[in-house]
C-alpha positions as CSV (number, residue, x, y, z in Angstrom):
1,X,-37.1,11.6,-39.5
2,X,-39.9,11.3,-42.2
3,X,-39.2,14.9,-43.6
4,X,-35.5,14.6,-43.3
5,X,-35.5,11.4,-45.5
6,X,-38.2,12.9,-47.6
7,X,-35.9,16.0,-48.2
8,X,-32.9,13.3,-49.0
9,X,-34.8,11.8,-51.7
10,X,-36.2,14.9,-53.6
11,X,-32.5,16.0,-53.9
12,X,-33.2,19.4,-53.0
13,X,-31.6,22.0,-50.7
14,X,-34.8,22.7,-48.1
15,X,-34.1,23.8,-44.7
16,X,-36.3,22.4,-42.2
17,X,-37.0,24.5,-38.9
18,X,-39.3,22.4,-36.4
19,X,-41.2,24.2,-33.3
20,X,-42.2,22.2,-31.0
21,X,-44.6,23.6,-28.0
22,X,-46.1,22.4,-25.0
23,X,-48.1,24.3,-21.8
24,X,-46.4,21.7,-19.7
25,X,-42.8,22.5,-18.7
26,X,-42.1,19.1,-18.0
27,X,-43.5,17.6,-21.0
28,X,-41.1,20.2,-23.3
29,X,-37.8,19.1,-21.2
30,X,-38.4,15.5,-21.8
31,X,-38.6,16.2,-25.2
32,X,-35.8,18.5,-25.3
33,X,-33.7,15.7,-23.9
34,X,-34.3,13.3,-26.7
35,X,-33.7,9.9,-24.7
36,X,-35.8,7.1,-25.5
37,X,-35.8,3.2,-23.5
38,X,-34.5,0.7,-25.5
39,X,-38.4,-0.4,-26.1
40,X,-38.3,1.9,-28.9
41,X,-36.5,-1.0,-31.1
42,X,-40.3,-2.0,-31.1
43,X,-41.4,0.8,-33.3
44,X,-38.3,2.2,-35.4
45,X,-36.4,0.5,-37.6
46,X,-32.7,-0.3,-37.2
47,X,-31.7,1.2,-40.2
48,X,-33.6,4.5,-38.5
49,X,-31.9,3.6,-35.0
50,X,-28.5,3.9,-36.9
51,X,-28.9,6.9,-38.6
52,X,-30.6,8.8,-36.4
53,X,-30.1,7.7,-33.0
54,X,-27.1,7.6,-30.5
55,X,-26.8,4.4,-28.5
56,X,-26.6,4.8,-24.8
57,X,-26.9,2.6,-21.8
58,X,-30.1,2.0,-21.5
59,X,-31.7,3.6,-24.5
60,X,-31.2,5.9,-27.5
61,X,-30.2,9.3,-27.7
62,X,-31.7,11.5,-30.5
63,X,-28.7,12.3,-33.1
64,X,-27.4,15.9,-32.9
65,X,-28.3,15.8,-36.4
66,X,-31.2,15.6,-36.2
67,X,-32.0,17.3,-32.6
68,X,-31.0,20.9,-34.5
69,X,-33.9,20.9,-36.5
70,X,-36.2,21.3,-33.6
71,X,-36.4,24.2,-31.1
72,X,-38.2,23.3,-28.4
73,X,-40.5,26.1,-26.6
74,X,-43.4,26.2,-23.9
75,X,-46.3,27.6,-24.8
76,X,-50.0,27.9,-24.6
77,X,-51.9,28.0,-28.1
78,X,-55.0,30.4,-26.1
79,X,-52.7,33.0,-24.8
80,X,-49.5,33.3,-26.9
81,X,-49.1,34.7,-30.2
82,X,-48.1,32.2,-32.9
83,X,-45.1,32.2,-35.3
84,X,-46.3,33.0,-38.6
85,X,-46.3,31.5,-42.3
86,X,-45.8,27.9,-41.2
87,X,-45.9,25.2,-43.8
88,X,-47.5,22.6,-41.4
89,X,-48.9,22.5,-38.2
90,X,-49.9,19.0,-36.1
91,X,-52.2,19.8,-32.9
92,X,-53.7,16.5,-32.1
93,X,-55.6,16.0,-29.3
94,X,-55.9,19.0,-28.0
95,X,-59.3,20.3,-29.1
96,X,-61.5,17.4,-27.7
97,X,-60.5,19.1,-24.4
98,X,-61.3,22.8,-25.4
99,X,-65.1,24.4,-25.8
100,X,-66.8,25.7,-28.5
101,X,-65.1,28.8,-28.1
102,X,-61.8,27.9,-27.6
103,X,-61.9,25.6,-30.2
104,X,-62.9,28.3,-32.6
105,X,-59.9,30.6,-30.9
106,X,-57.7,27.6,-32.0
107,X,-58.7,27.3,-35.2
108,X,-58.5,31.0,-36.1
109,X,-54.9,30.6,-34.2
110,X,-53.9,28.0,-37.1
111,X,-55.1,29.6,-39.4
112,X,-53.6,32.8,-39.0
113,X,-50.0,30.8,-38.6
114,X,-50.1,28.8,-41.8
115,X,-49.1,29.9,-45.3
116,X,-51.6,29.5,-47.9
117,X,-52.4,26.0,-49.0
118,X,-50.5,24.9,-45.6
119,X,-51.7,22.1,-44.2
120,X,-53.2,21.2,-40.5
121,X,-53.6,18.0,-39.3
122,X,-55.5,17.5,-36.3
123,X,-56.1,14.4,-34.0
124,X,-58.2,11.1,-35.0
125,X,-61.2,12.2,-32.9
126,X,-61.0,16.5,-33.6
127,X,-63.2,18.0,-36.1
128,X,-62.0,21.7,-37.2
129,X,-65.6,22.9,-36.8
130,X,-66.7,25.6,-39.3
131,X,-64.0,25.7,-41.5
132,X,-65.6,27.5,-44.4
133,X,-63.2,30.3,-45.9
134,X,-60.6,28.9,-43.8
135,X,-59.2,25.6,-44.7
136,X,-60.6,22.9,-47.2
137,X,-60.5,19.2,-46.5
138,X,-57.8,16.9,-48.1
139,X,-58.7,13.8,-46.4
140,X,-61.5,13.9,-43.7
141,X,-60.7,10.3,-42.2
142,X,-57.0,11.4,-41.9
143,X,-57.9,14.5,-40.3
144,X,-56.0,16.5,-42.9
145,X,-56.9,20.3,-43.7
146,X,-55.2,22.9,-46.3
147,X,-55.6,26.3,-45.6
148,X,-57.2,28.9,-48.3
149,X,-58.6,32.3,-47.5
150,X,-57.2,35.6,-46.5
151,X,-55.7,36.0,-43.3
152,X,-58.6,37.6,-40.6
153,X,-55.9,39.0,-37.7
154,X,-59.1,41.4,-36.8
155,X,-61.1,38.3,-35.2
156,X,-57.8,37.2,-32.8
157,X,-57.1,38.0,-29.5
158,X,-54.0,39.9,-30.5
159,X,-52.7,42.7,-32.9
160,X,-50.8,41.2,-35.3
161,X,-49.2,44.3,-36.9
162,X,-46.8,44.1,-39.8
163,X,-44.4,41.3,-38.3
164,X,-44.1,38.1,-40.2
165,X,-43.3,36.6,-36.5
166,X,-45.1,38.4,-33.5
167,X,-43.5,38.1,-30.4
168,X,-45.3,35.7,-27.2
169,X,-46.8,37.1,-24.7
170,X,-46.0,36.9,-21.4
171,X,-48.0,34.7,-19.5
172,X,-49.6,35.1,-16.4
173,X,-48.0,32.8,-14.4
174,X,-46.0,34.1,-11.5
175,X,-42.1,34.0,-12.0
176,X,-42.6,32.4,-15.2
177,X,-42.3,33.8,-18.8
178,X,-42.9,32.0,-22.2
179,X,-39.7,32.7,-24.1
180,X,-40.1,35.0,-26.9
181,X,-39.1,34.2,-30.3
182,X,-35.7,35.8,-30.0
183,X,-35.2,33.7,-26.9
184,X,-35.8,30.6,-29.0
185,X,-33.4,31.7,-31.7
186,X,-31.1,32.1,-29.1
187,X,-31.5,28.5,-27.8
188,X,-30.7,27.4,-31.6
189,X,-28.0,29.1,-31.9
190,X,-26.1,28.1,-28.7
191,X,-27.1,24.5,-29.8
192,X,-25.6,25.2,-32.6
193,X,-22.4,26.5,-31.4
194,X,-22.2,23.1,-29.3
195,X,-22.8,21.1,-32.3
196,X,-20.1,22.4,-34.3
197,X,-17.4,22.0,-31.6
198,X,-18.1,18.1,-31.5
């Protein structure tokens, strides 16, 4: 909502493409559906609730509007490849539950995915550990990092070869598969087929 009325008052034409990820199945298909209680009149504005909200018994439905910019996927940030040349990324708390190592992986991980000079913002307790080369702090009490440096693909996990968007993997999981990219894109698209019939 933020960016979209951000967008609105610089006047320019900037499409805005949102991923939004999540190990936990469940977790993604509540999100997906977009349905909050009526309790949310507590912390959005009505002028927000109008535009973009639905009304519905019992709650509010996120506006179709505003539901295409965001393409829901599961995914885990330690095995699966990220999208690349992201303008933002927000992972917060996450990393107070990770080790040293992992928490490194991560990093590297976010690093790789961002443009340069995007930014990372990371949760109120999370430090980004040795950041040096990587990202350079914009506000430490806000938790907000932008990144510098060339890309290092050599100290991931993964090969990231000469795609701008390296497909998932598949995760070990039996009878379950992260979606690739493609699949996602897929899911956008039939969204947006819907959309435009209504």
């Amino acid at each position: 909502m933020l960016l979209r009325e951000e967008i609105a008052i610089s006047k320019r034409a900037l499409k805005l493409q949102i991923f939004a990820s999540d190990v936990d199945t469940d977790a993604i298909a509540s999100a997906r559906e977009g349905f909050y209680p009526e309790t949310i009149m507590l912390n959005v504005s009505q002028e927000r609730l109008e535009r973009f909200f639905i009304k519905e018994e019992n709650g509010y439905k996120i506006s179709p509007e505003l539901r295409a910019n965001v393409v829901f996927t599961v995914q885990d940030v330690l095995l699966d490849q990220p999208f690349s040349k992201i303008d933002f990324i927000s992972c917060r708390n996450l990393l107070i539950y990770l080790g040293t190592e992992a928490q490194a992986k991560v990093i590297s991980l976010f690093h790789f995915a961002l443009q340069q000079h995007g930014i990372l913002l990371l949760g109120n307790s999370e430090t980004a550990g040795n950041i040096e080369g990587r990202f350079e702090i914009i506000s430490k009490p806000k938790r907000l990092f932008k990144r510098i440096g060339p890309s290092r693909p050599s100290e991931l996990s993964f090969t990231a070869g000469g795609s701008d968007n390296p497909k998932p993997h598949t995760k070990i999981i039996p009878g379950f598969i992260i979606p690739s990219k493609q699949t996602v894109l897929a899911e956008l698209a039939k969204r947006m087929a819907i959309l435009c019939k209504i």
